[in-house]
C-alpha positions as CSV (number, residue, x, y, z in Angstrom):
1,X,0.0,0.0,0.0
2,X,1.3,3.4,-0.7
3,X,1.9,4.9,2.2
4,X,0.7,8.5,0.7
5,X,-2.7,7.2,0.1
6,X,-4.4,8.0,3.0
7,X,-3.2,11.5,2.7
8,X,-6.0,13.4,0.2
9,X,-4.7,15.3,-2.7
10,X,-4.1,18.8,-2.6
11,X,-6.5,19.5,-5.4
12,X,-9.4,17.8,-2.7
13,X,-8.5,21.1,-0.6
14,X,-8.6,23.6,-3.3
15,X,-12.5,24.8,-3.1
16,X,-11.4,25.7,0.5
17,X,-8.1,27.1,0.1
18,X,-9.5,29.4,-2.6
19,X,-12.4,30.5,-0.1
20,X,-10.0,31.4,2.5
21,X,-7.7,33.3,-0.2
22,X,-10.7,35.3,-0.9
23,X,-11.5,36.1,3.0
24,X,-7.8,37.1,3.6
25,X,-8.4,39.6,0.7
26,X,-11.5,40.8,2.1
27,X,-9.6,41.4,5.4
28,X,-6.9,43.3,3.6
29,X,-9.0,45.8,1.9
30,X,-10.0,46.8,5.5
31,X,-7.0,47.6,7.0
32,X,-5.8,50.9,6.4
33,X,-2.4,51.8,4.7
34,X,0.8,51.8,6.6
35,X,4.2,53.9,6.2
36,X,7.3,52.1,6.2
37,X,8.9,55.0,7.9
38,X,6.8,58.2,8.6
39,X,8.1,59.9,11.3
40,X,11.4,60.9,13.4
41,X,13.8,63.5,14.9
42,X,17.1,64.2,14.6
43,X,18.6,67.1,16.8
44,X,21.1,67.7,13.6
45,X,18.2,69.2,11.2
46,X,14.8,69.2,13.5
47,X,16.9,71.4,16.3
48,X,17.9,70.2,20.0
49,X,15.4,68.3,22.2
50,X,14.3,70.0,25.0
51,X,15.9,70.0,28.5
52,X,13.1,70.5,30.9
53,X,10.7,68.0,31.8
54,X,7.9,70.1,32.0
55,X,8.3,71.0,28.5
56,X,9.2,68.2,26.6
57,X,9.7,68.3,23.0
58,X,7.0,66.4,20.8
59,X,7.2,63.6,18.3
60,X,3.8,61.7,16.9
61,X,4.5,58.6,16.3
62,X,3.4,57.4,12.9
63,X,2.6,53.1,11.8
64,X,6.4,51.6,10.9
65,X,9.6,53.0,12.1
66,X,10.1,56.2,13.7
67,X,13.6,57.0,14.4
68,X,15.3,59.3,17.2
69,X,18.6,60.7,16.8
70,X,20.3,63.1,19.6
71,X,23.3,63.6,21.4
72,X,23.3,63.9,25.2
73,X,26.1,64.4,28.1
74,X,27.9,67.0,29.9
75,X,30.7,69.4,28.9
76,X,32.8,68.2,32.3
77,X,32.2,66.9,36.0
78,X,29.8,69.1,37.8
79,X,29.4,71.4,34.4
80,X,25.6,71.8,32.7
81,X,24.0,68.5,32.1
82,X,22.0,68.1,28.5
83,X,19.6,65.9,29.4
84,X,17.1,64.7,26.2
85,X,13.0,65.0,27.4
86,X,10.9,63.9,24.7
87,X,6.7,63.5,24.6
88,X,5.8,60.7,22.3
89,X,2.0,60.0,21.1
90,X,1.1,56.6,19.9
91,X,-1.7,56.9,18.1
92,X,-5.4,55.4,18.3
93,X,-5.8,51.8,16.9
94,X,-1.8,51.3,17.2
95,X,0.9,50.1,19.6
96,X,4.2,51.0,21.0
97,X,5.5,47.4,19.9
98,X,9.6,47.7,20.0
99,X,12.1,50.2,20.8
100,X,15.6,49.3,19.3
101,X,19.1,50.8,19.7
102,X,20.6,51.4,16.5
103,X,24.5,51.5,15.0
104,X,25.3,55.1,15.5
105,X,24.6,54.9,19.5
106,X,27.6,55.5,21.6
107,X,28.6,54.8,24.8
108,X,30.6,56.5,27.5
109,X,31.4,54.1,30.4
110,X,28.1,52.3,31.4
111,X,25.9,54.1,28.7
112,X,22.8,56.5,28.6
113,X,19.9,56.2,30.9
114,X,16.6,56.4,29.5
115,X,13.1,56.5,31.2
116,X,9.8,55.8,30.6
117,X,6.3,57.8,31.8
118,X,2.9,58.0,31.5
119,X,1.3,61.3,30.4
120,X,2.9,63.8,28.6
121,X,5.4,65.7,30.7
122,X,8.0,64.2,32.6
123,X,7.6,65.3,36.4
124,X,10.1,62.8,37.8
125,X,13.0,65.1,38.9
126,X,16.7,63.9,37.8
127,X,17.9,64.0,41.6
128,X,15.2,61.1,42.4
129,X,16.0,58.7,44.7
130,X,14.4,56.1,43.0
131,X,12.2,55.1,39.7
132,X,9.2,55.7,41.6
133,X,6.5,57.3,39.2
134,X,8.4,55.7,36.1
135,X,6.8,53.5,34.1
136,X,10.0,51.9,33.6
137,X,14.0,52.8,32.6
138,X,17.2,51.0,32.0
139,X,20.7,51.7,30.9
140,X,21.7,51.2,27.3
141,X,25.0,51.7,24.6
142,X,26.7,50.0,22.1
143,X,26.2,46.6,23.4
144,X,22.4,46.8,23.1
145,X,23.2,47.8,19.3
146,X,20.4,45.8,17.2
147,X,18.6,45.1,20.1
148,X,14.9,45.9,21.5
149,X,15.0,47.3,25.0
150,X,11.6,48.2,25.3
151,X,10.6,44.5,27.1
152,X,14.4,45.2,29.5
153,X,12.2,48.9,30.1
154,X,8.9,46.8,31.2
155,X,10.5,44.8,34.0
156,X,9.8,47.0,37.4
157,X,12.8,47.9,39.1
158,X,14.2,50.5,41.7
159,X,10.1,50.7,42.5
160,X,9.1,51.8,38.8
161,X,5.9,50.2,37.9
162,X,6.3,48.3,35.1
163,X,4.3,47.6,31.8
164,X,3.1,45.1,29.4
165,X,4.7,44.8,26.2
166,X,3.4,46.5,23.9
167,X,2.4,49.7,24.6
168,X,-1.3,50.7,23.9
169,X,-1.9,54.2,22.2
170,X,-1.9,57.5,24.2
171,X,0.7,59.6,25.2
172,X,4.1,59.0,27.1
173,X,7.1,61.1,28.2
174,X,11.2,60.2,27.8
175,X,14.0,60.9,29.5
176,X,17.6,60.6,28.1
177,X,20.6,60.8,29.6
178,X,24.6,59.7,29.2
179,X,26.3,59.4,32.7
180,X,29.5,60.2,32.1
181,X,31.2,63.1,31.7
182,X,31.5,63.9,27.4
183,X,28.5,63.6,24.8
184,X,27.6,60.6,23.5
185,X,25.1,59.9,20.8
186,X,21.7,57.8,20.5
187,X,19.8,56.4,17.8
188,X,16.7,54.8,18.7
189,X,13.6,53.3,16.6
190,X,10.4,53.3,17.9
191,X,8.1,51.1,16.3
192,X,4.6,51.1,16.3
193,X,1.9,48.8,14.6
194,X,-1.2,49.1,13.8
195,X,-4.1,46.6,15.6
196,X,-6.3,44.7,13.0
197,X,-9.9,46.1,13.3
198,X,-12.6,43.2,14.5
199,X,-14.1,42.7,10.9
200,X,-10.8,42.0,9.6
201,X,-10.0,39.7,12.4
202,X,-13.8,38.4,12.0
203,X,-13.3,37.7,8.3
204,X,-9.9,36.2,8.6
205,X,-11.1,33.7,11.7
206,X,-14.3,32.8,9.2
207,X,-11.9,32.0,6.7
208,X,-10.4,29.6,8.9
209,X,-13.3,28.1,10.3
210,X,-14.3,27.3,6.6
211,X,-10.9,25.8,6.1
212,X,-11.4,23.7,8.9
213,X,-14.5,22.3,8.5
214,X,-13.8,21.5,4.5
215,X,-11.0,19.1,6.3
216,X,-13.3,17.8,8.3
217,X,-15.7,16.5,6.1
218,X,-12.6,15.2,4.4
């Protein structure tokens, strides 16, 4: 007996297949268009981020990548710190999904701190004694190149009070800082992605139930 018998032909699935091509189409035409890359700020041509808290400097996210580049440091121990405060908006229907360090990042010593909060000014004050109020932080350079360090940022530590991965829409607040004494440079991604609306989820899972029970009657 051929041992392939039992197995049906592929041309026995084809009605189905074809019915779920045609839901997955269906779903496709409802989601909205998405830029690869629509949005960003680099201190170089959109100016220097601002240094107060209060009065943050403001990037709207856009769907795709969304890319932050800035210096940050201090000209020599106990001399002017320039410390990075940005307000970021994810917008509605999307999600904060990843935040990666990218090659151009440098590092002097440990690296750059960065922090994490809800709303959209900053009112932690740099001479905390802990994370309290922070969403979450965590200390990156050149050896978190090509890495995402927005699940390290989740984890609560120091009392910050942690998040889930990703992060729904609305507005949050940044902090960046280098710890040692020079300027280093960053180069962050924020990514964000769009979540499916419920018809295209509804007509996608319909799809599969029709798959499924075309196999079953098989």
């Amino acid at each position: 007996m051929n041992p392939n018998s039992r197995i049906p032909p592929f041309t026995a699935f084809a009605p189905a297949l074809k019915a779920l091509a045609a839901m997955a189409a269906a779903a496709a035409l409802l989601l909205p268009a998405t830029a690869a890359q629509a949005a960003g700020w680099n201190e170089a041509s959109n100016g220097d981020l601002s240094n107060d808290g209060l009065a943050p400097s403001f990037l709207a996210l856009t769907a795709g990548s969304n890319l932050l580049t800035g210096t940050t440091g201090r000209t020599g121990a106990g001399g002017p710190v320039d410390r990075d405060y940005l307000h970021i908006s994810v917008p509605a229907g999307h999600v904060l999904q990843g935040l990666w360090v990218q090659p151009g990042t440098t590092s002097l010593g440990s690296g750059a701190f960065i922090g994490l909060m809800s709303g959209s000014t900053f009112t932690v004050p740099p001479d905390a004694a802990s994370a309290a109020g922070l969403l979450g932080w965590t200390i990156f350079g050149v050896d978190q190149i090509d890495t995402d360090i927005l699940e390290v940022m989740s984890f609560p530590s120091f009392d910050s009070i942690g998040f889930t991965v990703p992060l729904p829409a609305g507005d949050y607040s940044l902090w960046i800082q280098e710890l040692a004494v020079g300027t280093a440079s960053y180069r962050l991604d924020f990514v964000v992605a769009e979540v499916p609306e419920a018809p295209s989820v509804l007509a996608m899972l319909g799809g599969l139930a029709l798959l499924g029970a075309a196999l079953r009657r098989r």
